[in-house]
C-alpha positions in Angstrom: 36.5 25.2 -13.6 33.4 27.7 -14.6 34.2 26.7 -18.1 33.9 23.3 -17.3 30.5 23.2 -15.5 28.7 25.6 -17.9 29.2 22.8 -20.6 26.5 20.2 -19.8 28.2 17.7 -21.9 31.3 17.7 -19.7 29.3 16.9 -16.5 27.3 14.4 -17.7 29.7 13.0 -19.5 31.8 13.1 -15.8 28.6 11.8 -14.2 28.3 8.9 -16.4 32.0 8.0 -16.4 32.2 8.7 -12.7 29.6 6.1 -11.9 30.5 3.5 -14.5 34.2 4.0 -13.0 32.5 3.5 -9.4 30.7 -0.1 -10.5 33.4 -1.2 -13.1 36.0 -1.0 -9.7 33.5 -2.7 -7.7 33.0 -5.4 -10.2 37.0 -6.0 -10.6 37.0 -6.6 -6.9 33.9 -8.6 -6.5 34.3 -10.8 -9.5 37.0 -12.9 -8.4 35.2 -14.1 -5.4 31.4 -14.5 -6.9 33.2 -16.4 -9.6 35.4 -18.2 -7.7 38.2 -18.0 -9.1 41.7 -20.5 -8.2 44.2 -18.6 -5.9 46.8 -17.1 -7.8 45.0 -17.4 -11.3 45.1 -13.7 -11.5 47.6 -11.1 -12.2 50.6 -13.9 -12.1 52.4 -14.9 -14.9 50.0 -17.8 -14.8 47.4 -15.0 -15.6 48.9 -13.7 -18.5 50.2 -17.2 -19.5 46.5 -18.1 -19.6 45.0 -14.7 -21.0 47.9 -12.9 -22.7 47.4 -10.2 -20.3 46.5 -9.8 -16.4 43.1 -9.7 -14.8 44.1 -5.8 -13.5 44.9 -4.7 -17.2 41.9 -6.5 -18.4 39.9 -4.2 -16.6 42.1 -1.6 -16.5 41.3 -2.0 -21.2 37.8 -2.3 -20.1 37.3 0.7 -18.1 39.2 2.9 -21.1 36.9 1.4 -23.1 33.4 2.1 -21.4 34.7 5.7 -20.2 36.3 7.0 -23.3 33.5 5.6 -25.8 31.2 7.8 -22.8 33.0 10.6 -23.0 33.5 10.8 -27.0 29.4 9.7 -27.4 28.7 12.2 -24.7 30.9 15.5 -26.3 29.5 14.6 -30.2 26.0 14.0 -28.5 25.8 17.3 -26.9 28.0 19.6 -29.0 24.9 21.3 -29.9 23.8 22.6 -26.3 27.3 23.1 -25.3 27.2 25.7 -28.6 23.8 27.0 -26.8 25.0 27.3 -23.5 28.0 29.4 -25.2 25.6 31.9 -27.0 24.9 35.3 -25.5 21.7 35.5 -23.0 20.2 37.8 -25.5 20.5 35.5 -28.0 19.7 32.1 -27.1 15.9 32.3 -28.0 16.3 33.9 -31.4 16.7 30.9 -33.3 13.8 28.5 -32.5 14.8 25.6 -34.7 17.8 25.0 -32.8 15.8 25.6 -29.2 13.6 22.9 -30.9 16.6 20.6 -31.9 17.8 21.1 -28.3 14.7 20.0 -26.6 14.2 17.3 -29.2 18.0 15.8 -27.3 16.9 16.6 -24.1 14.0 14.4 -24.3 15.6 11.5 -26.6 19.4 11.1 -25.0 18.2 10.1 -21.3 17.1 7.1 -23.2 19.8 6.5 -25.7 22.1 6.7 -23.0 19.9 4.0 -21.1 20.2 1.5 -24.0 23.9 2.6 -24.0 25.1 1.6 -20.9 22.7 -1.3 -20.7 24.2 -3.2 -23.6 27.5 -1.6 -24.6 29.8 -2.6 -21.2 28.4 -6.3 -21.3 29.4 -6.1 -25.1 32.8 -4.7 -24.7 33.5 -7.2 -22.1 32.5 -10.1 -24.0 34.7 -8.8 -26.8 37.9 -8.7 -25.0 37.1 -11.8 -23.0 36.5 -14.1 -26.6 39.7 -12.1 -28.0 42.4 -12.6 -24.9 42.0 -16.5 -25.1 41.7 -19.2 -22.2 38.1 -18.7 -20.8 35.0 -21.0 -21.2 31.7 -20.6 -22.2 30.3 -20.7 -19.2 32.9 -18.3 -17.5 32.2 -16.0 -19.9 28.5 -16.4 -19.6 29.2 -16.2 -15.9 31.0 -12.7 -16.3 28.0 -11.6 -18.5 25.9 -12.1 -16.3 27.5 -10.3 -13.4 28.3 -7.9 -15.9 25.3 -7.3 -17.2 23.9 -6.7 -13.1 25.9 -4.2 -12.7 25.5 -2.0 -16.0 21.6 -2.7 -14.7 22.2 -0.5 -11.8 24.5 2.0 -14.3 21.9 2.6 -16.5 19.2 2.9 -14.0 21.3 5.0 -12.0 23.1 7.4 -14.2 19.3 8.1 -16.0 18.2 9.3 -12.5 21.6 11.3 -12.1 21.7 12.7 -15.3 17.7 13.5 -15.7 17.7 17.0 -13.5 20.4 18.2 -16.1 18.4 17.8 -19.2 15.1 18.9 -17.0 17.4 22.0 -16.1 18.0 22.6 -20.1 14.3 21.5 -20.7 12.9 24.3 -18.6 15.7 26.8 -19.9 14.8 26.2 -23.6 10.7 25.7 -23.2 9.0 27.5 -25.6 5.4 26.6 -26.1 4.4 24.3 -28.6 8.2 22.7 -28.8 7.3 19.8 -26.8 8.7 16.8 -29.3 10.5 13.4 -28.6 9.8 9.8 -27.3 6.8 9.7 -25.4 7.1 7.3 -22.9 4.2 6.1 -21.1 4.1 5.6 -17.0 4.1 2.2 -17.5 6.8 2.3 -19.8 9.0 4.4 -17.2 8.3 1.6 -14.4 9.3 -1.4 -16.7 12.6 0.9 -17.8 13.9 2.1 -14.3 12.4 -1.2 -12.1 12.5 -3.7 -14.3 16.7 -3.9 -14.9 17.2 -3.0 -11.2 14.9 -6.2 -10.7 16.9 -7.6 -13.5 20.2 -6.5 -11.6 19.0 -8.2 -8.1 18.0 -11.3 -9.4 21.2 -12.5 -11.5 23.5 -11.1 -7.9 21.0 -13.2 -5.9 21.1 -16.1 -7.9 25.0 -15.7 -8.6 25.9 -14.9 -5.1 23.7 -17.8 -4.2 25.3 -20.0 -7.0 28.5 -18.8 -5.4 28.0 -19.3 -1.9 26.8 -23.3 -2.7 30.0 -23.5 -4.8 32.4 -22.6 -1.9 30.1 -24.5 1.0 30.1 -27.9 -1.5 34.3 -27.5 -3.0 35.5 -27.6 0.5 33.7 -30.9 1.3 34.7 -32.5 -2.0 38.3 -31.2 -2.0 38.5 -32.7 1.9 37.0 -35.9 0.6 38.9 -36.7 -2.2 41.8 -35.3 -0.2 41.7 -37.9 2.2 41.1 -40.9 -0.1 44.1 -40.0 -2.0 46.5 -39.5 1.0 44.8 -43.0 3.0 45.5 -45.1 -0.9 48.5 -43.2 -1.8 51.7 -42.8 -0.5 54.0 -39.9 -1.2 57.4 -42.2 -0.5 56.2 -45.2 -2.3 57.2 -46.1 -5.5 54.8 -47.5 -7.8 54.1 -49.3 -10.9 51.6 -48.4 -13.4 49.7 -51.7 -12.5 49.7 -50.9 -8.6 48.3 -47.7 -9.7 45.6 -48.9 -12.2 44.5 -51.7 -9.2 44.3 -49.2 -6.5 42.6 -46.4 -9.3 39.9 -49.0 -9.7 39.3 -49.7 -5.8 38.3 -45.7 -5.3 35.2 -44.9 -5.1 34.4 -42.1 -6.6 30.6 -40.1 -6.2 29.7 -39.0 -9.4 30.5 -41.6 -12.6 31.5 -38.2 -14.8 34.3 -37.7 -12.1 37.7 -38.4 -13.6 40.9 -40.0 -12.3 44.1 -38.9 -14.2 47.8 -38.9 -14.3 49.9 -36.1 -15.5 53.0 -36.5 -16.2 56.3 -34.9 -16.5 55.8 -33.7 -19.9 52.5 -32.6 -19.5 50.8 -35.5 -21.3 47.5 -36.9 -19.6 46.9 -40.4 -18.8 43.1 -40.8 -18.0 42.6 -43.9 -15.6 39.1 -43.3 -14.6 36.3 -41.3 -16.1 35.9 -39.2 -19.3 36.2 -36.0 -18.0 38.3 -33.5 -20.4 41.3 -32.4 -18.9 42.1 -28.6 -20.6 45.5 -26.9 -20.7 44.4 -24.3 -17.5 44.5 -27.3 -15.0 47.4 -28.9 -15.9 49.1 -25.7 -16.1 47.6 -25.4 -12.8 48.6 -28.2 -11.4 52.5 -28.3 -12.6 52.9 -24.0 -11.1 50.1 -23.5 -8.8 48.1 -26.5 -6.9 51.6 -27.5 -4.4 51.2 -24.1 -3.1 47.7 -24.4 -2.4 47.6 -28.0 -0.6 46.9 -29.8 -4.3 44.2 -27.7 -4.8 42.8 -27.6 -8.7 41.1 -25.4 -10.7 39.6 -25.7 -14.5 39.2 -22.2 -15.7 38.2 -19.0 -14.4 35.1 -19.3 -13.1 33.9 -22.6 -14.3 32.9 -24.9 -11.5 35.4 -27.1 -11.8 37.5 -28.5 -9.1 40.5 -31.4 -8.3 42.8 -32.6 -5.5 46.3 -33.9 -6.4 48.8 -35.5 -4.8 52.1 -36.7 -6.3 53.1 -40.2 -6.8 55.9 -41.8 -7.8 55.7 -44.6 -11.3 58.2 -46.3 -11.9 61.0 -42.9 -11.0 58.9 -40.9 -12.3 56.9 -38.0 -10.1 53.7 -37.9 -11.5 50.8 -36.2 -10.3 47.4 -38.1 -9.5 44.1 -36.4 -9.6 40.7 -36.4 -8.9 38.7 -34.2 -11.3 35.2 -33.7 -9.7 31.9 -30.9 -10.9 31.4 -28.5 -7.6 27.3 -28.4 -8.5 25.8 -30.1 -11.7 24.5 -28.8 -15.1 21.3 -29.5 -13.7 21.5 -27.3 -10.3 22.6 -24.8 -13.0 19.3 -25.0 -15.6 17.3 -25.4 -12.5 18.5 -22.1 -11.0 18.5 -20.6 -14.7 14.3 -21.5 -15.2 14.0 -20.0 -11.3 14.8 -16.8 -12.5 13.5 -17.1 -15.9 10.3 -17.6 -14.2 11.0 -14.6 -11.8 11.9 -12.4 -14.3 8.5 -12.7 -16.5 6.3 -12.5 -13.0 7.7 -9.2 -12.5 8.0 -8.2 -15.8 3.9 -8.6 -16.0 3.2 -7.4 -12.2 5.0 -3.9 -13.6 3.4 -3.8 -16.6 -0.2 -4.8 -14.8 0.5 -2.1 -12.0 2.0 0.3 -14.8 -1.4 0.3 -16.4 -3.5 0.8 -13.5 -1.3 4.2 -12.2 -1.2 5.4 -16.4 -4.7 4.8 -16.0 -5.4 7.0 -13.1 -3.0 10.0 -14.4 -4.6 9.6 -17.6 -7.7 10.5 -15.7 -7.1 13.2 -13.8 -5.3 14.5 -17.2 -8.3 14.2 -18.8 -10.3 16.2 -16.7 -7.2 18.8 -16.2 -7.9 19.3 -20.1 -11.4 19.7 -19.6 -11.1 22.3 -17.6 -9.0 23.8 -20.1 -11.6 23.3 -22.7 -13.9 24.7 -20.6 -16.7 21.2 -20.9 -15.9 20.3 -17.2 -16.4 23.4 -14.7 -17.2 21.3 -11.9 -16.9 17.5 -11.4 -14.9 16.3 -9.0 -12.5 12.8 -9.0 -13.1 10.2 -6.4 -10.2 9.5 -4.1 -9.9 5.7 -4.3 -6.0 5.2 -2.8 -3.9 7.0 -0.1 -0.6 7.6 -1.5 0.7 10.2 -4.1 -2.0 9.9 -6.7 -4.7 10.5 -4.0 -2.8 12.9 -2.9 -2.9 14.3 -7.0 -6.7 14.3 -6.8 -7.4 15.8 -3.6 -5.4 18.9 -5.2 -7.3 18.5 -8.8 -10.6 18.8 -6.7 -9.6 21.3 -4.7 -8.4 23.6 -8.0 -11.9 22.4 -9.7 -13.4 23.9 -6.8 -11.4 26.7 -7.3 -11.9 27.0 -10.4 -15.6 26.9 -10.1 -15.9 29.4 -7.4 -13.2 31.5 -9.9 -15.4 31.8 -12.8 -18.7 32.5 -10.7 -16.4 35.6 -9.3 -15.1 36.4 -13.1 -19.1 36.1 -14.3 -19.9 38.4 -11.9 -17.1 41.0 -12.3 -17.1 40.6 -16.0 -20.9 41.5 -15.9 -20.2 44.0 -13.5 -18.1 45.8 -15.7 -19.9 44.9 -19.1 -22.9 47.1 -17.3 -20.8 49.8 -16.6 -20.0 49.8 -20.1 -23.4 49.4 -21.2 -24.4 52.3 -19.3 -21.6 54.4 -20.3 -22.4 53.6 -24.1 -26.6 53.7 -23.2 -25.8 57.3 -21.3 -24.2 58.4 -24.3 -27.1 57.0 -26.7 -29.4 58.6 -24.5 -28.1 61.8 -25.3 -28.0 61.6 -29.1 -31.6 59.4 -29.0 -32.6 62.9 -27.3 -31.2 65.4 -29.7 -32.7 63.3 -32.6 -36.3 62.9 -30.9 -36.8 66.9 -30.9 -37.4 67.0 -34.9 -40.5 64.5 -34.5 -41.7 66.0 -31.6 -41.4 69.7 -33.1 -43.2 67.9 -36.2 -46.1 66.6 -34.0 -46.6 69.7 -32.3 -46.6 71.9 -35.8 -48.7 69.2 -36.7 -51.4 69.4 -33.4 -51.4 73.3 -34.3 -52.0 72.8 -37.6 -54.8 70.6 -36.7 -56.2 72.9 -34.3 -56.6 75.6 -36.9 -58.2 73.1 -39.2 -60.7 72.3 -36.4 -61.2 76.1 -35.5 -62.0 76.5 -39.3 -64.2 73.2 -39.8 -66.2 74.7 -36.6 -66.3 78.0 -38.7 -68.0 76.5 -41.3 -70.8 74.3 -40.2 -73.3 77.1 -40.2 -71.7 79.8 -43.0 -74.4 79.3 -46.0 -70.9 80.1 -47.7 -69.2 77.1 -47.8 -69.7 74.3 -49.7 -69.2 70.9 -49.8 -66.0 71.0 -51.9 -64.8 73.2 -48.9 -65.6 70.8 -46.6 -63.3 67.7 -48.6 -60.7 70.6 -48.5 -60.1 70.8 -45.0 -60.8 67.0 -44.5 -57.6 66.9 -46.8 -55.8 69.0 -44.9 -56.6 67.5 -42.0 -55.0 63.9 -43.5 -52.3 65.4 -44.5 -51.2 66.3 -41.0 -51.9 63.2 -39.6 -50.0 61.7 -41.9 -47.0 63.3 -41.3 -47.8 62.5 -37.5 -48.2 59.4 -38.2 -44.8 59.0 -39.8 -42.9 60.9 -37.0 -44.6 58.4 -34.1 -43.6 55.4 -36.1 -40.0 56.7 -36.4 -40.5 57.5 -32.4 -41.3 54.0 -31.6 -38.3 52.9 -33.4 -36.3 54.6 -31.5 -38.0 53.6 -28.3 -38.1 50.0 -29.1 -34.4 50.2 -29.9 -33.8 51.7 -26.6 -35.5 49.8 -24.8 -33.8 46.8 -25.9 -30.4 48.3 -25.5 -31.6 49.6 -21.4 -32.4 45.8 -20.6 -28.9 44.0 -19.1 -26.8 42.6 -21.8 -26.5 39.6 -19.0 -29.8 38.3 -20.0 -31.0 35.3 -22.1 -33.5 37.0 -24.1 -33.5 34.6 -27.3 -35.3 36.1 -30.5 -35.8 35.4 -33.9 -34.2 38.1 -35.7 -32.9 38.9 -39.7 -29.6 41.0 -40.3 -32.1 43.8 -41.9 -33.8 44.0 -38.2 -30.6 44.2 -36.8 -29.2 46.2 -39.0 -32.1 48.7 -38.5 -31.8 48.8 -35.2 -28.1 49.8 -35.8 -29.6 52.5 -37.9 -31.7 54.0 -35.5 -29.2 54.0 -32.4 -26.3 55.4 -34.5 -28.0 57.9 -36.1 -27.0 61.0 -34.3 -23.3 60.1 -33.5 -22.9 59.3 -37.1 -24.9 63.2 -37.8 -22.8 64.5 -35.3 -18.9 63.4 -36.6 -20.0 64.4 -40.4 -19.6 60.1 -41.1 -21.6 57.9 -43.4 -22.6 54.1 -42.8 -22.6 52.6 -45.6 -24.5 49.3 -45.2 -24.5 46.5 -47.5 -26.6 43.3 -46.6 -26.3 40.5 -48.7 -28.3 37.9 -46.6 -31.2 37.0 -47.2 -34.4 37.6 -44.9 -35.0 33.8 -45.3 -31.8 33.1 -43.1 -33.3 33.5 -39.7 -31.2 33.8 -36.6 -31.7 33.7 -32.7 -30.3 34.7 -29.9 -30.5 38.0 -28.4 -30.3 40.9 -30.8 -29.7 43.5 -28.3 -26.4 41.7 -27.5 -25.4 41.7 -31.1 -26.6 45.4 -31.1 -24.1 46.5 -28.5 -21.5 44.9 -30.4 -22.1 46.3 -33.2 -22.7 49.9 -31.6 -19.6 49.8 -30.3 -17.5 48.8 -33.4 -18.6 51.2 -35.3 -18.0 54.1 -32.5 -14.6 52.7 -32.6 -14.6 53.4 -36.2 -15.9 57.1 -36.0 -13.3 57.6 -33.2 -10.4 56.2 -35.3 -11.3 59.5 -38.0 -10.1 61.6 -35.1 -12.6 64.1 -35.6 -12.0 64.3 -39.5 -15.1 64.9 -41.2 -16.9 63.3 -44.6 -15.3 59.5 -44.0 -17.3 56.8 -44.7 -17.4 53.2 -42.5 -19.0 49.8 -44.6 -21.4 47.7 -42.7 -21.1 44.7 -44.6 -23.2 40.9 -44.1 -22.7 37.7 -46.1 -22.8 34.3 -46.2 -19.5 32.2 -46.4 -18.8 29.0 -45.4 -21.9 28.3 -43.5 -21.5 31.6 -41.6 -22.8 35.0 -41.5 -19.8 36.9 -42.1 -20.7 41.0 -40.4 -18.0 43.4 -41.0 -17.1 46.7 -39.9 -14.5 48.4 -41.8 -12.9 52.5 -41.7 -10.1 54.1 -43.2 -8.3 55.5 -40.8 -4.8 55.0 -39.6 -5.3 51.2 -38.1 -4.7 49.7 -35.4 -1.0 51.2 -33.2 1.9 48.0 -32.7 1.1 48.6 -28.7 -2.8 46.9 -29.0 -2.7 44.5 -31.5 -1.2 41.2 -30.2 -3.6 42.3 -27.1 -6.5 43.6 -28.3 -8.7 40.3 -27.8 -6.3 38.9 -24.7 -7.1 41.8 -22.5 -8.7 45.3 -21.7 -6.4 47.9 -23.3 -7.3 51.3 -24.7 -5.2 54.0 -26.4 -7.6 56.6 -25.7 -5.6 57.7 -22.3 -8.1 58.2 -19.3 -10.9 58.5 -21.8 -11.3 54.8 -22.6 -11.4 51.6 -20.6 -10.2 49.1 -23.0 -13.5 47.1 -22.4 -15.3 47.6 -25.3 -13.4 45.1 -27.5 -12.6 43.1 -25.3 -16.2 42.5 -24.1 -17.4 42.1 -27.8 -15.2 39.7 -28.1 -16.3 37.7 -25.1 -20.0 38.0 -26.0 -19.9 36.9 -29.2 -17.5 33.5 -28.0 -19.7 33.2 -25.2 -23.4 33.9 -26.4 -23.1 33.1 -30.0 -20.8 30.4 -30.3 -18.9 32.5 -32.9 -15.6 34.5 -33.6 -14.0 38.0 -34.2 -11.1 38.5 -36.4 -9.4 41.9 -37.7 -7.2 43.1 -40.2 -5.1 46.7 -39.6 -3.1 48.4 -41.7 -1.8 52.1 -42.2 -5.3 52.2 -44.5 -7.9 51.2 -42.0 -9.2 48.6 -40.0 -11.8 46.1 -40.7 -13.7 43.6 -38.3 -15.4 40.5 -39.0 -17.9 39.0 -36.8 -18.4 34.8 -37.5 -21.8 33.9 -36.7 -22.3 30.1 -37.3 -25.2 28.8 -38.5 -27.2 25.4 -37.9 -28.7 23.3 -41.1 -31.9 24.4 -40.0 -30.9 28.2 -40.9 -31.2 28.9 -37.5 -28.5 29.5 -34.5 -27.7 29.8 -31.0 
């Protein structure tokens, strides 16, 4: 029984014949008395006389039919989840064009199965019923119809039945991105599941109605003409054909297509009044069935109609004399027909007019879900305009907008939070180095004061020493440049360093927008790395190859820090190994400034690099945060409109900064 149920083919193909099983039953019984159908016309040997075989084996061929062709559709259909339902759990996701052909089913078969049961029972049945012989065309049409009702409410039924299986294999088998099949619109879903249960309720009300006038009018013609042939005919009389033909002519009869006949022993038909058409099912009906039923006759299964007969006696022969009558007219019939025509197409455009106006109204609150996921829409809010499900839909969408705004306020803050921490961590460390490398000009200035001082001490000297001449005088003037010269240089470099500092102590949260060349930013680079590159025995080796007439703007310090800490990442990957070498690279490609930083270490370990822009991860143990990438990442997406790739191998690393630029030259 596990076996069973673990192959999803088997229980739909059970729930589908289960229910078509359920309604074909309920149409065998029901179909003989919506169709009114003569007492004893079914499963008799009148039946089979009339159809070859009996109304119970008809169905009995019918139900085979539907539930094997189910069942055989159902099995080939599926074969290829039941196969993936069979494979190991470890498995199943390894091959992801058969997930993909899977899901492709899942989404497609509800539907085919729809069509399926809509059209394929009404087809079979009109099949057998043109093949097995002695119906009419408007039994058959009749049958159709009812059929065609009840497959209606199959379809509809068995889609809603079936639909959590293939949602059950849908969820099992989602893998991102694998989302293919019919698309089908929420308009489209309203017309499919409300427009053939429509479809089923109007052709039961207007045959049940049909019906139900059928039986309320045949019992009031068959009592009519009942009694006018018992009060002008008698049973014990004998006849001759011209006593017949005089008292024929003095009935009155309500409807000129109403027929008077005789049929006689051998079955041949003598028509005395009217032009009716008398067909072989009533006067087989008449010569086994109608003396059982109180002269009762019937023309067909399901056609509308009806006689009374009595027998009469011409000259020693018993013949029987009948009135042929029409329960309702061809014209109650087209009448009832354009009713539901006319029915049918109202609803059919109220659903689709309805259909567009809740599509509408997702499509809208779709839109602004993908927004939000597009990060353009942080904070607008959908009006509420009805008080059912959709509203309902909205009030949540607002409520996870304002969620979502109060989310990324907390994330800003915490993200800037920790991006100071960082800066302060990297601006501690900077300090330190900017320190050490600040001693050498400030050692220089102070030689250089000294020096000075001496060169005063002897200028003083000389003012009043007959001695010394004028050429002395230029000497120590010389002298005196000299030195303050080589102050001059050591403040410059000084102020450098300060400037650069400065910029890098002001919060990377701010907005400071500059105009700024990638030789100023790569001298500021120069400046701040200076010592860390001294200290770990490493050479940058820059290479700019843009132009100082390509301007950018934004704020440098920013791009500073991210570059900063790139290429500490790229000192660190040496592991202390001394004489390497890291390229700082910039050029133009593509309408971008293309900035890389690339080492030669060991790259990048398995563990960080599906991760490395998704998240804070470090593999420097306790040491490192993980927040360094992932924050120069984030800065330049957020402040610079641009992107960060990488490349890693077991011969270095190399990072590429995309900065995009306007057709001005300029950006951000």
């Amino acid at each position: 029984m596990k076996k069973i149920f673990n192959s999803p083919s088997t229980v739909i193909a059970l729930r589908y014949a289960l229910i078509a099983l359920i309604i074909t039953l309920i149409l065998m019984v029901i179909i003989p008395r919506v169709l009114n159908y003569g007492p004893g016309s079914i499963n008799t040997p009148f039946d089979i006389q009339m159809s070859y075989i009996s109304y119970n084996t008809q169905f009995l061929i019918i139900v085979f039919a539907i539930v094997f062709v189910i069942v055989i559709f159902t099995k080939i259909l599926l074969r290829d989840i039941d196969k993936w339902y069979r494979i190991p759990e470890e498995e199943k996701y390894s091959d992801l064009e058969k997930i993909k052909k899977i899901r492709k089913k899942c989404f497609n078969l509800p539907y085919f199965f729809f069509a399926f049961e809509l059209l394929v029972p009404s087809t079979v049945v009109f099949f057998i019923l043109s093949i097995t012989g002695g119906h009419s065309a408007i039994m058959i049409f009749k049958i159709i119809a009812l059929v065609l009702s009840f497959t209606s409410l199959l379809a509809v039924t068995s889609f809603i039945f079936s639909k959590n299986l293939y949602d059950e294999i849908l969820s099992k088998t989602y893998v991102e991105g694998f989302d293919i099949g019919i698309k089908i619109s929420m308009k489209q879903n309203l017309l499919l599941v409300v427009f053939p249960s429509f479809l089923s309720g109007i052709l039961l009300t207007a045959l049940i109605g049909y019906s139900s006038s059928v039986i309320e009018k045949e019992e009031m013609f068959y009592n009519t003409y009942n009694r006018i042939l018992v009060e002008n005919f008698d049973t014990q009389k004998q006849y001759t054909k011209n006593e017949i033909n005089e008292l024929v002519n003095n009935v009155d009869l309500y409807n000129e297509k109403d027929t008077i006949f005789l049929l006689h022993n051998d079955k041949t038909v003598e028509v005395l009044k009217g032009d009716k058409n008398v067909s072989y099912f009533v006067k087989e009906y008449i010569t086994q069935l109608s003396d059982q039923y109180g002269g009762r006759v019937y023309d067909g299964y399901g056609v509308d109609t009806q006689g009374a007969s009595i027998k009469v006696n011409i000259n020693n022969e018993n013949c029987y004399l009948v009135i042929l009558y029409d329960i309702i007219s061809s014209t109650a019939l087209n009448y009832l027909g354009i009713v539901g025509l006319f029915s049918f197409c109202i609803t059919a455009i109220i659903i689709s007019i309805y259909g567009n106006y809740l599509s509408s109204r997702l499509n809208e609150i779709y839109k602004s879900f993908r927004n939000i996921c597009n990060n353009t829409d942080k904070s607008t809010l959908l009006p509420i305009v009805s008080n059912d499900e959709i509203g309902n839909l909205v009030m949540a969408f607002n409520d996870i907008q304002k969620l979502n705004t109060s989310h990324i306020k907390d994330i800003q803050n915490k993200q800037n939070m920790l991006i100071e921490r960082e800066r302060l961590a990297s601006l501690g460390q900077m300090v330190g180095g900017i320190a050490h490398s600040l001693k050498t000009p400030i050692f220089s200035i102070s030689g250089g004061i000294e020096g000075l001082i001496d060169l005063v001490d002897e200028f003083d000297d000389s003012i009043e020493d007959p001695e010394v001449n004028d050429q002395d005088m230029h000497e120590i003037a010389k002298d005196m440049k000299v030195w303050l010269g080589k102050m001059r240089t050591q403040l410059t470099y000084m102020s450098e360093v300060i400037t650069a500092v400065k910029g890098q102590a002001v919060s990377l949260s701010g907005d400071d927008t500059v105009k700024f060349t990638i030789e100023e930013l790569f001298s500021h680079i120069s400046v701040l790395m200076k010592h860390e590159l001294q200290t770990a025995l490493v050479t940058l080796n820059v290479e700019n190859k843009v132009s100082n007439s390509v301007i950018l703007k934004g704020n440098i310090n920013n791009l500073v820090q991210v570059l900063n800490n790139l290429i500490s990442n790229a000192i660190q990957a040496y592991n202390g190994q001394k004489d390497k070498s890291i390229d700082l690279k910039a050029r133009l490609e593509n309408n971008n400034i293309l900035i890389s930083i690339k080492d030669y270490g060991p790259g990048l370990p398995n563990i960080v690099k599906d991760k490395i822009f998704k998240e804070m991860i470090t593999t420097k143990g306790k040491e490192g945060t993980g927040l360094g990438i992932f924050m120069s990442y984030s800065m330049i997406k957020a402040k610079f409109n641009g992107d960060m790739k990488y490349e890693t191998s077991e011969k270095g690393t190399e990072f590429t900064i995309y900065l995009p630029l306007n057709n001005t030259q300029e950006s951000y």
